[in-house]
NULOPA-534880 format. One line per 5 residues: their letters; for each residue x, y, z of N, C-alpha, C. Coordinates in steps of 0.05 Angstrom, whole numbers. Example, Ala and Ser with C-alpha at 12.3 -4.5 7.8 and 13.67 -1.06 7.14 Angstrom:
<rovos>
AS> 264,-114,156,246,-90,156,264,-66,156; 257,-45,142,273,-21,143,258,1,157 $
</rovos>
This chain:
<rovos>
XXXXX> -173,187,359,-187,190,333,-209,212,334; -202,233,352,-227,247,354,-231,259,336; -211,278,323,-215,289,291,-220,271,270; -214,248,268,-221,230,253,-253,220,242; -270,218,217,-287,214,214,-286,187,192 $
XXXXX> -298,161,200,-294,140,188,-317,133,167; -322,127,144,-348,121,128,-341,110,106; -360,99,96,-350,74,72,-357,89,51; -327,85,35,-331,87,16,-343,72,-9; -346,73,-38,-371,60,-53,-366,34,-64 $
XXXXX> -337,21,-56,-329,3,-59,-334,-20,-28; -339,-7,-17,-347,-20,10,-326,-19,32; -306,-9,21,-276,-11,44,-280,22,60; -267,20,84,-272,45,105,-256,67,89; -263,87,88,-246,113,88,-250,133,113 $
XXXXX> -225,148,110,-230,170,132,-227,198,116; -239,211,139,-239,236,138,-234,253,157; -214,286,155,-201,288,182,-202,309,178; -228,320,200,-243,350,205,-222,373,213; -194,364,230,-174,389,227,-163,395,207 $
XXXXX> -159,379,185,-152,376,159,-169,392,137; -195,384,146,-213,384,120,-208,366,100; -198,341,102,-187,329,76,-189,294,83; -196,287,49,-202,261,61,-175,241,61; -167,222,68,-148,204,67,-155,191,50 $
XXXXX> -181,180,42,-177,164,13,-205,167,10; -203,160,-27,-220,176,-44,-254,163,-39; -270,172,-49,-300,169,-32,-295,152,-47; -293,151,-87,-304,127,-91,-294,90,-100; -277,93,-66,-263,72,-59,-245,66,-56 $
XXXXX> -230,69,-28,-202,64,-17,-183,41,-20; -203,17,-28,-188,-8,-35,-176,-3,-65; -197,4,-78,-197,14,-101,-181,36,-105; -172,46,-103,-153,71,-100,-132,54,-101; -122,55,-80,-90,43,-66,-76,21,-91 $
XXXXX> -99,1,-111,-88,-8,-128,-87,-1,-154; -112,22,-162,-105,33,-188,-76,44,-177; -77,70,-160,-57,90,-161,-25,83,-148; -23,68,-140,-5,50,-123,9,17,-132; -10,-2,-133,6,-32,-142,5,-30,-174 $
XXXXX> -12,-17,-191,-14,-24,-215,4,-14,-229; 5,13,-222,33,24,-237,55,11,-221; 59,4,-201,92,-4,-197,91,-31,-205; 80,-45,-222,87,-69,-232,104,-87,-218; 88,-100,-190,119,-121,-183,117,-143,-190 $
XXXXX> 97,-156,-205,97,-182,-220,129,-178,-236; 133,-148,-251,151,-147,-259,176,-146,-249; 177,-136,-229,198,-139,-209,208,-157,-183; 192,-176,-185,193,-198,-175,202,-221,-192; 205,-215,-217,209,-244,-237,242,-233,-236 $
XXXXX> 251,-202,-239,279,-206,-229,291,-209,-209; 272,-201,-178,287,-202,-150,265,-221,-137; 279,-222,-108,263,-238,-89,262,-217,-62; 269,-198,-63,285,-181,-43,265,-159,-55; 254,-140,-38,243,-118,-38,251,-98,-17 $
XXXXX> 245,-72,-17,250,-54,3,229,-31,4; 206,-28,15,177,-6,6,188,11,28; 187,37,20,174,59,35,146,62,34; 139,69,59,96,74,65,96,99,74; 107,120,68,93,143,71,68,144,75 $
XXXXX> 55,163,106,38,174,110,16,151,111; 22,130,127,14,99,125,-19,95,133; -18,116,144,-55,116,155,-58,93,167; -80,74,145,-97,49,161,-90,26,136; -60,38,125,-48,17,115,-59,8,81 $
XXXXX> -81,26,71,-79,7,48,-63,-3,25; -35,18,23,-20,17,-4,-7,-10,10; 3,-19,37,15,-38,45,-2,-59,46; -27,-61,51,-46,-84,56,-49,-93,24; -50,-83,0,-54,-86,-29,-34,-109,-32 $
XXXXX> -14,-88,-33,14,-99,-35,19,-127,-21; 16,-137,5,22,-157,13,2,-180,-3; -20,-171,2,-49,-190,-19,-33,-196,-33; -15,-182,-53,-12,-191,-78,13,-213,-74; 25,-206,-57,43,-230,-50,42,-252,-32 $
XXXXX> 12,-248,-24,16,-271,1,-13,-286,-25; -21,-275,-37,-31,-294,-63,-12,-310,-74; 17,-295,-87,22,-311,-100,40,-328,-89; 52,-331,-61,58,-350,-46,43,-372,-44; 18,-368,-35,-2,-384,-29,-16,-396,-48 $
XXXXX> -18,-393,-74,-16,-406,-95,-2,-419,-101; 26,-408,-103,41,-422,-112,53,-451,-99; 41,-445,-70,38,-477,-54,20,-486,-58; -4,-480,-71,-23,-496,-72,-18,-510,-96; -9,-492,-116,-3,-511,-144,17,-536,-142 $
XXXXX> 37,-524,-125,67,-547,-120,47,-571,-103; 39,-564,-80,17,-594,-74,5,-606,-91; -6,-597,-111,-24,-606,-130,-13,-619,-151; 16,-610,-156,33,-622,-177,44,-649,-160; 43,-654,-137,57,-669,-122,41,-693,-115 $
XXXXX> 19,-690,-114,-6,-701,-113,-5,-714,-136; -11,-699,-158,-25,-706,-188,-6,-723,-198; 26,-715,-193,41,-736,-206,57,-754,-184; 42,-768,-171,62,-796,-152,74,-814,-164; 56,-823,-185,72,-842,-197,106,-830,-203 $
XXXXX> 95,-807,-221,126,-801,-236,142,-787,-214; 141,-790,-194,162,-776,-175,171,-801,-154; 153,-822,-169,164,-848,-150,182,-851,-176; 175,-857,-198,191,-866,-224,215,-845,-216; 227,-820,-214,237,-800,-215,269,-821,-192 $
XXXXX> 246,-823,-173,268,-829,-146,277,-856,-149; 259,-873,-172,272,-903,-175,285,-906,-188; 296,-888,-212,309,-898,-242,327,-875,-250; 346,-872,-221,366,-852,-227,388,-866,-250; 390,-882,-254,410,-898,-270,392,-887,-303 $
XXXXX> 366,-891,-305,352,-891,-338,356,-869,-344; 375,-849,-351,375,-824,-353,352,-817,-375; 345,-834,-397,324,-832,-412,294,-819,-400; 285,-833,-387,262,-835,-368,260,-809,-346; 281,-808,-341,287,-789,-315,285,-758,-330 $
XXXXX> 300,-753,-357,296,-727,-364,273,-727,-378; 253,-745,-396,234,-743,-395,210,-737,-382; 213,-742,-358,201,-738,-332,205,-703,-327; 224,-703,-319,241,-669,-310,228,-656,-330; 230,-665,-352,221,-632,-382,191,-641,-376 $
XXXXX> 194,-650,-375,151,-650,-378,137,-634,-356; 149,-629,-336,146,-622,-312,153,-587,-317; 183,-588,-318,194,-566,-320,182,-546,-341; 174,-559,-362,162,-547,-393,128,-537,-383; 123,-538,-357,86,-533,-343,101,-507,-340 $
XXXXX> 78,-491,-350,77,-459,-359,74,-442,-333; 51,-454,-312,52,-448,-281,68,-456,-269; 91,-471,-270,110,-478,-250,138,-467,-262; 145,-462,-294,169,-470,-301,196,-454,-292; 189,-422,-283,202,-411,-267,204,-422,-247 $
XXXXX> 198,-441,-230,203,-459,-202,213,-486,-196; 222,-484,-220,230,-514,-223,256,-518,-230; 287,-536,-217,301,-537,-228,312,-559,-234; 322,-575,-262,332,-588,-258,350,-606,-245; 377,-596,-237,387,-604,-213,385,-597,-189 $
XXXXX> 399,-627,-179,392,-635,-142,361,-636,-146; 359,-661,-162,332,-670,-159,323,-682,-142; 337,-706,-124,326,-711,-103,328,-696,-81; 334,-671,-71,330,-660,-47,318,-637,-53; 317,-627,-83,301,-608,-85,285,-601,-112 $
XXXXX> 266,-620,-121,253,-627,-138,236,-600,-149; 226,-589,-139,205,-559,-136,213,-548,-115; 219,-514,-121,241,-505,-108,222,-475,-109; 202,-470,-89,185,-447,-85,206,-424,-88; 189,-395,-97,207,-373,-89,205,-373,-64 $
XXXXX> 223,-356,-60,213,-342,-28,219,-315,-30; 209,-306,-7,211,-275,-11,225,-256,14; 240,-246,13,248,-219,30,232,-198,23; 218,-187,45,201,-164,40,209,-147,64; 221,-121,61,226,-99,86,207,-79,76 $
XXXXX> 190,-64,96,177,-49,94,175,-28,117; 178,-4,114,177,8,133,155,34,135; 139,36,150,113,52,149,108,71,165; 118,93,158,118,116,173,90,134,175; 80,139,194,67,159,197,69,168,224 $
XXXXX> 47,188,236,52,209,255,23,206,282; 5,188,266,-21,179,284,-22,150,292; -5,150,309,-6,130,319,-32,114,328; -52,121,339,-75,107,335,-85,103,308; -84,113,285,-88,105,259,-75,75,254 $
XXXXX> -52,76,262,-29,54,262,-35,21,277; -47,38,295,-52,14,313,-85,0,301; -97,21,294,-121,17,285,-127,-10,263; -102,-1,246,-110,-10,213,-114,-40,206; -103,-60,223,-111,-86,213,-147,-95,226 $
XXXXX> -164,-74,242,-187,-76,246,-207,-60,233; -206,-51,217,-219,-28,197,-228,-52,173; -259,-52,170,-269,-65,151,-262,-68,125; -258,-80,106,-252,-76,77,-272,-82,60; -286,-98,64,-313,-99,35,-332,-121,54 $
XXXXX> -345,-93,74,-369,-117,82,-392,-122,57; -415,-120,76,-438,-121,60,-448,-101,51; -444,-88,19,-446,-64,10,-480,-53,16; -496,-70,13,-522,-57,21,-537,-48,46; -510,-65,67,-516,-56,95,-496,-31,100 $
XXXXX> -475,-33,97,-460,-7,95,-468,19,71; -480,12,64,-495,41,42,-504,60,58; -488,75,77,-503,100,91,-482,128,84; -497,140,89,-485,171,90,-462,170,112; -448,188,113,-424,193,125,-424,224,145 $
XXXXX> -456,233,133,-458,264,146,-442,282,146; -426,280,128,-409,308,118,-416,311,84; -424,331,95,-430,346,56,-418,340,37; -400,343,39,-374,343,28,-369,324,5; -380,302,30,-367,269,21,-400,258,18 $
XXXXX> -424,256,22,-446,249,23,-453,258,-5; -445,275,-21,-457,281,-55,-442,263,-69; -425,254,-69,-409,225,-78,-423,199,-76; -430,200,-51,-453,170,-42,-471,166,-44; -484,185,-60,-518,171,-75,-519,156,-88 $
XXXXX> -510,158,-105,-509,127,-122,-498,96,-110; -499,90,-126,-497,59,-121,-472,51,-114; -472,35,-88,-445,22,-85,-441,0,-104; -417,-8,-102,-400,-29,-111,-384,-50,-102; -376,-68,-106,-361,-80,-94,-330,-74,-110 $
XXXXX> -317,-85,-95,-284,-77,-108,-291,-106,-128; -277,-80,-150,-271,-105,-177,-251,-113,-179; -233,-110,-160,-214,-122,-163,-206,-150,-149; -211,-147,-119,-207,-170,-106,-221,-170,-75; -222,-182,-60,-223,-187,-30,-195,-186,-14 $
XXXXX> -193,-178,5,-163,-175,20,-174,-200,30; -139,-222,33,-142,-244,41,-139,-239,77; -155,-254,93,-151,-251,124,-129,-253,143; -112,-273,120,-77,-267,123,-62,-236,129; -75,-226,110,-56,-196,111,-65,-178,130 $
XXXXX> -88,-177,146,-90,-167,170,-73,-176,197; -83,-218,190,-61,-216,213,-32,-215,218; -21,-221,191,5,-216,188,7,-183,199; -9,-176,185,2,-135,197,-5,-134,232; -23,-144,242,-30,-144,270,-6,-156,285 $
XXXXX> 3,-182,272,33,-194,286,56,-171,282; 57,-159,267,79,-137,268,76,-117,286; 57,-106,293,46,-86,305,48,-98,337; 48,-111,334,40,-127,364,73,-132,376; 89,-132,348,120,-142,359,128,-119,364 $
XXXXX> 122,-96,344,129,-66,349,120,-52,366; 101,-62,385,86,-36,399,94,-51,430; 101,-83,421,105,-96,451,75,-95,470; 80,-91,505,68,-85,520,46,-55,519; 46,-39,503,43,-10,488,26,-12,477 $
XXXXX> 23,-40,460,1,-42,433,-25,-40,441; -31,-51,468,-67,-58,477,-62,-50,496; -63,-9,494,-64,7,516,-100,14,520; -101,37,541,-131,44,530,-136,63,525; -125,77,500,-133,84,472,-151,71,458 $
XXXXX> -128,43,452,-132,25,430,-161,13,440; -160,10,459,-183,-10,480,-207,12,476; -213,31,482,-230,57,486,-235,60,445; -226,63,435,-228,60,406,-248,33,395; -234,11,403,-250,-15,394,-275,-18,403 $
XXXXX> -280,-2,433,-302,-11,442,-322,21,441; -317,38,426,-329,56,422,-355,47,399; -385,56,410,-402,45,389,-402,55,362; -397,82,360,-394,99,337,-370,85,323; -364,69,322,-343,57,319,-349,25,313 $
XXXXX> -364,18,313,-367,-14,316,-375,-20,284; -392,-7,268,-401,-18,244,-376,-12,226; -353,-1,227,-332,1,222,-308,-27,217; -314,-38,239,-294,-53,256,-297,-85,253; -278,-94,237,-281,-132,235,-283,-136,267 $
XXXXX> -307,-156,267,-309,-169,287,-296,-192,302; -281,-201,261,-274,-236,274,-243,-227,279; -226,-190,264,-206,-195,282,-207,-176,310; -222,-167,309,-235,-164,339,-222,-197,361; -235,-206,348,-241,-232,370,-210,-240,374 $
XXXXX> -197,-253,352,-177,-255,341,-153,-242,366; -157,-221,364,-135,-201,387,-148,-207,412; -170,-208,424,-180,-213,432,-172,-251,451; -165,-274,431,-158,-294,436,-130,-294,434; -117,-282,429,-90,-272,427,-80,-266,453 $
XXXXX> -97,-245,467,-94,-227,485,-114,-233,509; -117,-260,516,-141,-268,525,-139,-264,562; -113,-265,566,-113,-247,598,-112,-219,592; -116,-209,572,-115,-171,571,-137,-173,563; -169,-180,583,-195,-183,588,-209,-146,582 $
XXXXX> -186,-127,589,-205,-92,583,-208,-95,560; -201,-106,536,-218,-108,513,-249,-117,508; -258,-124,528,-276,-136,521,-300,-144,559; -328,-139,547,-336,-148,569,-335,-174,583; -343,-179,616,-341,-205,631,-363,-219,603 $
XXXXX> -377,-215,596,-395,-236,591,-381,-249,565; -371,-240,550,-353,-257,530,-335,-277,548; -334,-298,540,-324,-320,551,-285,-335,537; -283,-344,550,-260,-343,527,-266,-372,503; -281,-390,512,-293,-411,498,-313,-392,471 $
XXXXX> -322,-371,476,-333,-359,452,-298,-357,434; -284,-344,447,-263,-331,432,-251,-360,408; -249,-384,436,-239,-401,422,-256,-411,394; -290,-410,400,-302,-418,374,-292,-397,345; -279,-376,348,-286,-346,333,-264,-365,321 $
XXXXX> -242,-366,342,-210,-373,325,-214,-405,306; -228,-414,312,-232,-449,303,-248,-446,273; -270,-427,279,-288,-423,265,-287,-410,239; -271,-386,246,-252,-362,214,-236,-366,214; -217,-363,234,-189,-359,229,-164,-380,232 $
XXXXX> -173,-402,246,-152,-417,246,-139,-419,221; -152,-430,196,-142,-433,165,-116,-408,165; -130,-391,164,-117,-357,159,-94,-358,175; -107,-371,207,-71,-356,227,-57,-385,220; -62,-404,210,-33,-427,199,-31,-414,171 $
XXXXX> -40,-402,152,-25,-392,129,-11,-369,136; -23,-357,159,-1,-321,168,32,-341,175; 24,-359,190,42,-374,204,72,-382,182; 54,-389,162,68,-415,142,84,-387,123; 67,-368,121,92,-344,101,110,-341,117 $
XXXXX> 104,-330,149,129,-318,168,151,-337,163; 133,-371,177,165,-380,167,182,-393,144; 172,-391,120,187,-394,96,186,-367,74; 181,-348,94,199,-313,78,205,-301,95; 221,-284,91,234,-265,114,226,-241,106 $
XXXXX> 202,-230,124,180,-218,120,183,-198,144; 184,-161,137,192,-141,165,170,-124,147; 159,-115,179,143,-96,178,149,-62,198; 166,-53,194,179,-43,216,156,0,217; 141,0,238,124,20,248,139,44,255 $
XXXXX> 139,67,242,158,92,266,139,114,262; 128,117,278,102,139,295,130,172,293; 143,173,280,154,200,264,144,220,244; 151,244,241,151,265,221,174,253,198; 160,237,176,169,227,156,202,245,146 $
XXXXX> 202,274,155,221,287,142,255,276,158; 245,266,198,259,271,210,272,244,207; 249,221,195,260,197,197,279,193,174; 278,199,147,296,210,127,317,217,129; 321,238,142,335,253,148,366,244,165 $
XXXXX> 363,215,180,372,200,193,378,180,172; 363,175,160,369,137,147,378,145,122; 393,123,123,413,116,93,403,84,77; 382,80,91,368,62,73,356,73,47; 363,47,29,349,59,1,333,40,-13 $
XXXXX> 309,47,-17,286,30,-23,269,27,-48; 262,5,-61,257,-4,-88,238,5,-93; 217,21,-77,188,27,-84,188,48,-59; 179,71,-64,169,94,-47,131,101,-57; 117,91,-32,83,103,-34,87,130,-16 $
XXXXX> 91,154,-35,78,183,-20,53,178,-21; 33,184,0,12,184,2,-2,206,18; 14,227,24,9,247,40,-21,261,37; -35,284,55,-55,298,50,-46,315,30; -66,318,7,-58,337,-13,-35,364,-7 $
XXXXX> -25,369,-24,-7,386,-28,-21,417,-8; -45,424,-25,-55,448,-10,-58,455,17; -59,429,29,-65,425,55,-42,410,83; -24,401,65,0,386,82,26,382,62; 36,413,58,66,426,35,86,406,51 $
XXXXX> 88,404,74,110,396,98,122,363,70; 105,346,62,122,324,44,113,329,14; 114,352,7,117,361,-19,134,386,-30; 143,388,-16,163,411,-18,192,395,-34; 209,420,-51,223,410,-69,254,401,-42 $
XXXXX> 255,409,-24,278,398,-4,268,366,4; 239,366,10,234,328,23,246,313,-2; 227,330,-29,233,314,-46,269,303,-63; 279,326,-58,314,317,-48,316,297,-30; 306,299,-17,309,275,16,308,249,0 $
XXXXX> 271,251,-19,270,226,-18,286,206,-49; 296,227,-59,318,224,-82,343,207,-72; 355,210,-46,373,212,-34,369,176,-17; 349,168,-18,332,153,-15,323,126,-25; 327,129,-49,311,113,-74,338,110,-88 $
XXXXX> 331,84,-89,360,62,-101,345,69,-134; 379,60,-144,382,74,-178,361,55,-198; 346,35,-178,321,25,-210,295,22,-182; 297,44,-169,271,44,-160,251,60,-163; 228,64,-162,207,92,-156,190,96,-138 $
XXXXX> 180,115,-146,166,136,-127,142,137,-138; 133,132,-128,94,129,-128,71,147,-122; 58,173,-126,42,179,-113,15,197,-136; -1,201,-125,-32,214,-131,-41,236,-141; -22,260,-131,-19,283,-144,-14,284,-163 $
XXXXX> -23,309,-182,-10,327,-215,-13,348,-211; -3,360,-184,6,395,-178,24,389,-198; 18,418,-211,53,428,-226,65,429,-200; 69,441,-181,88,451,-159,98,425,-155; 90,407,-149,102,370,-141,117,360,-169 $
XXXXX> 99,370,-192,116,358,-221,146,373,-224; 144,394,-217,170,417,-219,191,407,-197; 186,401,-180,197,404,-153,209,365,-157; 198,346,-170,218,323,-180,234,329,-205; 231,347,-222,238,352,-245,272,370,-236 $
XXXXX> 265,389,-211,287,401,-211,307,380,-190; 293,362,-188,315,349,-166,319,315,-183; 322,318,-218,327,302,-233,317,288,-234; 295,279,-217,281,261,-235,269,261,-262; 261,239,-271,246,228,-290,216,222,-285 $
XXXXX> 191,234,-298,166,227,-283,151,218,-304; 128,208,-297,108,188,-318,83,197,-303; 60,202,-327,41,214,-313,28,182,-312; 4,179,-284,1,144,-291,-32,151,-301; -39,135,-318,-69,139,-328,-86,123,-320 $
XXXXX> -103,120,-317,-126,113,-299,-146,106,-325; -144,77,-326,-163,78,-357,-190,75,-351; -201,53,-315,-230,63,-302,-241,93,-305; -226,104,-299,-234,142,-302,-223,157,-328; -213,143,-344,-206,158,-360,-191,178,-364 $
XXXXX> -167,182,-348,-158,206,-330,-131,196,-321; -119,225,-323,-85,221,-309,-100,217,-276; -81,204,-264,-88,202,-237,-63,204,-215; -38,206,-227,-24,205,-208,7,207,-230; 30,200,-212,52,202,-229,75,182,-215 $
XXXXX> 93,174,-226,118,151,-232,141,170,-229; 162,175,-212,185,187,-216,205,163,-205; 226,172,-224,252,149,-224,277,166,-227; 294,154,-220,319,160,-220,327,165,-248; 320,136,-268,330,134,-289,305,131,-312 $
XXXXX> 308,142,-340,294,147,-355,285,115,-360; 301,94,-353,286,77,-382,274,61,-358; 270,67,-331,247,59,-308,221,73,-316; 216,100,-324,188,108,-323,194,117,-365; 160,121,-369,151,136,-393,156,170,-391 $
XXXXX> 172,182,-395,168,210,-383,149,221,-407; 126,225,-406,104,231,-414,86,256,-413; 109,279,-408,91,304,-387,92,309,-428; 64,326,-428,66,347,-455,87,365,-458; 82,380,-471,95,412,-480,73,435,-468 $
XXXXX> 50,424,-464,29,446,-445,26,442,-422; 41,420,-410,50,415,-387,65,423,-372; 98,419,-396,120,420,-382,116,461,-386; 103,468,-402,102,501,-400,89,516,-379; 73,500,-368,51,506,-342,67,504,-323 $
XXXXX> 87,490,-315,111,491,-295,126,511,-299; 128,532,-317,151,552,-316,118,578,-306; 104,572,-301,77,591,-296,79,594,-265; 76,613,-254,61,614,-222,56,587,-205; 33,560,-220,24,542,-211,50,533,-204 $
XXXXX> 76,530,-218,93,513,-219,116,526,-194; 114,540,-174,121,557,-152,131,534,-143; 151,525,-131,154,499,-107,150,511,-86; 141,489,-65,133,492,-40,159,496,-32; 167,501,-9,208,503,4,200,513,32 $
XXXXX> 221,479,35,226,483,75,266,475,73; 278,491,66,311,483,70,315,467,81; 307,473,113,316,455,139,305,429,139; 278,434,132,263,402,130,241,409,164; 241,434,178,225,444,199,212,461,205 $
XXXXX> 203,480,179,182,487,176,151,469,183; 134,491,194,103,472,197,81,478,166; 66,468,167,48,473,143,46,498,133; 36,507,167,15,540,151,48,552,158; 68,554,154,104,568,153,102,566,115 $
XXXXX> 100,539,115,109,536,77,88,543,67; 63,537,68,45,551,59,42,588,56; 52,592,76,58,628,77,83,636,56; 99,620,56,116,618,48,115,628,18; 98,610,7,95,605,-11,75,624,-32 $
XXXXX> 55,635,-14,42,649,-22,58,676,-31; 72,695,-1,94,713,-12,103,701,-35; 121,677,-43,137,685,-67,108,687,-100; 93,674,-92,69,679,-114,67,707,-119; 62,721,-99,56,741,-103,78,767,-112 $
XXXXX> 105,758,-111,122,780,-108,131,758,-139; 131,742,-149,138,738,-169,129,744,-194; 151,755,-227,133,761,-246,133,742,-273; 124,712,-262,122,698,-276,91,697,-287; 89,692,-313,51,685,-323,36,675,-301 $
XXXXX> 17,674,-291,-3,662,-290,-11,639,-294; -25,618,-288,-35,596,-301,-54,604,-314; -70,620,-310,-99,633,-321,-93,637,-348; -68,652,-349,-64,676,-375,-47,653,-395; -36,631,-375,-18,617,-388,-36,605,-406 $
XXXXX> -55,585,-396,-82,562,-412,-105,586,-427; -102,611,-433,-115,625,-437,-99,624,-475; -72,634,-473,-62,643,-490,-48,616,-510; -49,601,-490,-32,568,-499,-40,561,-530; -18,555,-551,-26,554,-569,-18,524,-578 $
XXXXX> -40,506,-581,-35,482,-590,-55,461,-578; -56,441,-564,-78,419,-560,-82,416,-534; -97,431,-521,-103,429,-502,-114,406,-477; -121,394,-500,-132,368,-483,-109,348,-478; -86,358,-481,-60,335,-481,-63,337,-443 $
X> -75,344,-430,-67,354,-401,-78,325,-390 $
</rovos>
């Protein structure tokens, strides 16, 4: 992580920043916050979950995990609700589930029972009339495959120990880069949205741990955790957690930690948490599968096709290599016929470059900011809003609207980047300048 620079952003969750880059991985003012405006809210899976039980995510450019950590919250909530309500219904009504199992003959009584039940507005999708006695309330379950590609493997290994919303008034410091420190004067916040449940770290740490094997708690990972510059960063209790996990792999940690501390840590936070991580693994069939790859090469190989794609790459200007109009073929090639594609950018060059490879795109709006913030592309029209203007779709036939292009898919940055520049320059298309200069009609549609 030596290029790596870690600081909280204003929502209280960690962001980074990466000095060979110049560029941040997520936005100053709040990475938790980010990942669900621009990421879960537009892909609606409340909505796509009432038709499937089966998912398939691509995690482009996975970093320290937040479009995947959102995403699981939102389902290991509504699992975990939804057992808490079925106890509660089970509880609340004994009598009528003794009446239920005594008076199979009263058919009167018995479907009176069933609709009263069945007709509860929180359960009534979970409920089925028949095979009442062996299966009275009948939870979803879920298949979730996810696969999370990135190229920093210590990022990877990092991400289920990276803080998410400590204490915003103790974490209120500067970050010492310019850059990002004129953003952070003002006042933090807490995420308005939610708290990450302690489940979804360890569920991601159990994957990581199955994926990395003997590999996972090298000393990198060990030299990272126990780096001080590094510590106000870093959950403590799943510190400990791996730590009691890993309790003969003692280089984590000094002789004087005991393992009877470790055991108070696990008794004390997390036991609750590691029997709920426990209780999803075994009633969903739940994959988290890690590949430390160049996203183009892993593509390039697989014929899997997936219900939700998070691009999350470093901006366009700075990392063309998964925005170029060939990846974006790749990831066409990719994406099953009612799925999409998710990401943060509104380059014309990225809008042009799905447009020529048939997609359908939706600009997504950001009603906190007031502001387009990102865009929806689909296979098929009646999946997204295609919403671009006419001073939009005309700014794509301009200069700005140039695609990035790697044929092979092995070009390096500063290759497509050069690339790209020649054809700017040898081309005699408008301008953007001259284009928004001369544009005749409503400008503010942008």
């Amino acid at each position: 992580m030596d290029n790596v620079v870690p600081f909280f952003t204003k929502d209280g969750s960690v962001g980074l920043y990466n000095k060979k880059e110049d560029d941040i991985y997520h936005s100053v003012y709040g990475a938790l916050t980010e990942a669900y405006d621009k990421f879960i809210i537009p892909a609606n899976f409340d909505a796509f979950f009432d038709e499937n039980n089966e998912i398939k995510i691509l995690d482009l450019c996975y970093g320290i995990g937040y479009n995947t950590k959102v995403f699981l919250n939102n389902l290991l909530k509504k699992y975990l609700n939804e057992e808490k309500h079925i106890n509660s219904i089970d509880s609340d009504n004994v009598i009528a589930n003794k009446n239920i199992y005594s008076i199979d003959n009263d058919n009167i009584l018995l479907d009176k029972c069933i609709n009263s039940l069945y007709n509860n507005k929180i359960f009534k999708k979970y409920f089925r009339k028949s095979n009442i006695k062996n299966n009275l309330i009948k939870k979803q379950k879920f298949k979730v495959y996810i696969d999370a590609v990135d190229t920093n493997k210590n990022l990877v290994k990092m991400s289920p120990f990276f803080k998410v919303a400590g204490d915003i008034k103790i974490n209120k410091r500067l970050s010492g880069i310019d850059k990002i420190d004129k953003y952070l004067k003002d006042d933090f916040y807490p995420s308005e949205h939610f708290d990450l449940l302690s489940e979804v770290n360890m569920l991601i740490l159990s994957f990581l741990i199955n994926n990395f094997a003997s590999e996972y708690v090298d000393d990198e990972l060990s030299e990272i955790l126990n780096d001080k510059k590094y510590s106000k960063f870093i959950d403590s209790k799943m510190k400990a957690f791996l730590g009691f996990y890993f309790r003969k792999h003692s280089n984590l940690y000094s002789n004087k930690i005991k393992c009877s501390f470790l055991h108070n840590i696990y008794y004390s936070y997390i036991s609750n948490s590691y029997k709920n991580t426990l209780k999803v693994l075994e009633n969903n069939e739940i994959s988290i599968n890690y590949i430390i790859e160049d996203a183009r090469q892993f593509l390039s190989k697989s014929n899997l096709e997936y219900d939700f794609i998070f691009l999350d790459a470093f901006s366009p200007s700075k990392c063309p290599s998964l925005w170029t109009y060939d990846f974006i073929k790749l990831l066409y090639k990719n994406l099953s016929e009612n799925g999409k594609i998710l990401t943060y950018t509104n380059s014309s060059a990225v809008r042009n470059a799905f447009l020529k490879n048939n997609f359908f795109i939706e600009k997504i709006y950001n009603k906190s900011e007031e502001r387009y913030t990102g865009l929806i592309a689909a296979k098929q029209s009646k999946i997204v809003n295609p919403n671009l203007s006419k001073y939009e779709l005309g700014l794509l036939d301009t200069k700005s609207g140039i695609m990035y292009r790697d044929e092979n898919l092995l070009l390096n940055n500063k290759e497509i980047l050069e690339n790209r520049k020649k054809e700017l320059l040898n081309s005699n298309l408008m301008s953007s300048t001259k284009y928004i200069k001369n544009f005749k009609g409503d400008k503010n549609e942008i």
